[in-house]
N, C-alpha and C positions, 0 to 999 in steps of 0.2 A: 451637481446633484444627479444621481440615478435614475434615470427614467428607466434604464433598461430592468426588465423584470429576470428575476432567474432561476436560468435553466437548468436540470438535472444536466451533468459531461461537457458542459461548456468552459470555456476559459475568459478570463476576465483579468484586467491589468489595472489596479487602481491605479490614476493617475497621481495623486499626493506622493504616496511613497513606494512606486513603481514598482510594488509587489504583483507576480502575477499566481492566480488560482482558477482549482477548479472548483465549479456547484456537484457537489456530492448528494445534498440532499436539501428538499425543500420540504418543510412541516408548515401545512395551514393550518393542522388544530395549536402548536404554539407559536405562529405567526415567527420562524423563525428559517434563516438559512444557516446548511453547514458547508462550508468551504474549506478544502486541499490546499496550502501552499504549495509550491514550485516544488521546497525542501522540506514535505512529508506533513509538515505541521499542520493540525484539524482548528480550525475557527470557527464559533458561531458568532453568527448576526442575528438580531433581531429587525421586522424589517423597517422599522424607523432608522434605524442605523445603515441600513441596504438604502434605504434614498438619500441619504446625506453623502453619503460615497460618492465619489468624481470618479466612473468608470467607464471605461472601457471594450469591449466585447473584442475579444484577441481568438488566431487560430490556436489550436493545441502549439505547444513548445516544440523545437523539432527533437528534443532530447531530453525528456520532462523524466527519465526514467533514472538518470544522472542520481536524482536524491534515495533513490532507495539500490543504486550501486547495481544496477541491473545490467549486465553486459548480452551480450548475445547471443554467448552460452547458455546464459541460462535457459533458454528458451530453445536452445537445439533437440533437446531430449524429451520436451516438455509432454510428447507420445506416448513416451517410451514409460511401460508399466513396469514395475521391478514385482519380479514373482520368485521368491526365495524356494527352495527346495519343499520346503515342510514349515508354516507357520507354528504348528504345533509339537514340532517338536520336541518331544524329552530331555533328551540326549542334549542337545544343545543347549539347555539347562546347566549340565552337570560339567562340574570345572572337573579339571584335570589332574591324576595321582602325580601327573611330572610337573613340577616347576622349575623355568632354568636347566634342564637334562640334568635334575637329581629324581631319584627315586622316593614320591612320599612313602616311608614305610611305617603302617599304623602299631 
């Protein structure tokens, strides 16, 4: 049974069927928890359900980013603004009289 209460960013490993999550969010006004799997997937608990649980309290995963394919790239640029020439541009609108190096002629 759960005695441990839960926390918004924590990690927890049910011991039954050795799924491990995170608390995303805890609602007092419908007495409910939402929890992250490992692999992306959102669960709610209600918390009569949160005490019957055989849990856990685990560190963060050391590679918990694996489920949504996040490599370390992505994150190198993550600074870096992209400022195009002219958001408004017109011109950049309007395709082109060449298609294929032929001449559209109207």
């Amino acid at each position: 049974m759960a005695r441990l209460r839960p926390l918004v960013g924590k990690w927890y490993k049910d011991m039954e069927s050795e799924q491990l999550f995170e608390v995303v969010a805890v609602d007092d006004g419908s007495d409910s928890v939402e929890a992250q799997l490992i692999d992306g997937e959102l669960c709610q608990y209600d918390m009569e359900s949160w005490r019957q649980l055989s849990l856990e309290q685990v560190e963060e995963p050391e590679d918990w980013r694996n489920a949504f394919e996040l490599s370390d790239d992505d994150y190198r640029f993550l600074d870096d603004t992209m400022v195009p020439e002219s958001w408004n541009n017109p011109l950049s609108e309007i395709e082109s009289d060449v298609i294929n190096g032929l001449l559209d002629e109207y």
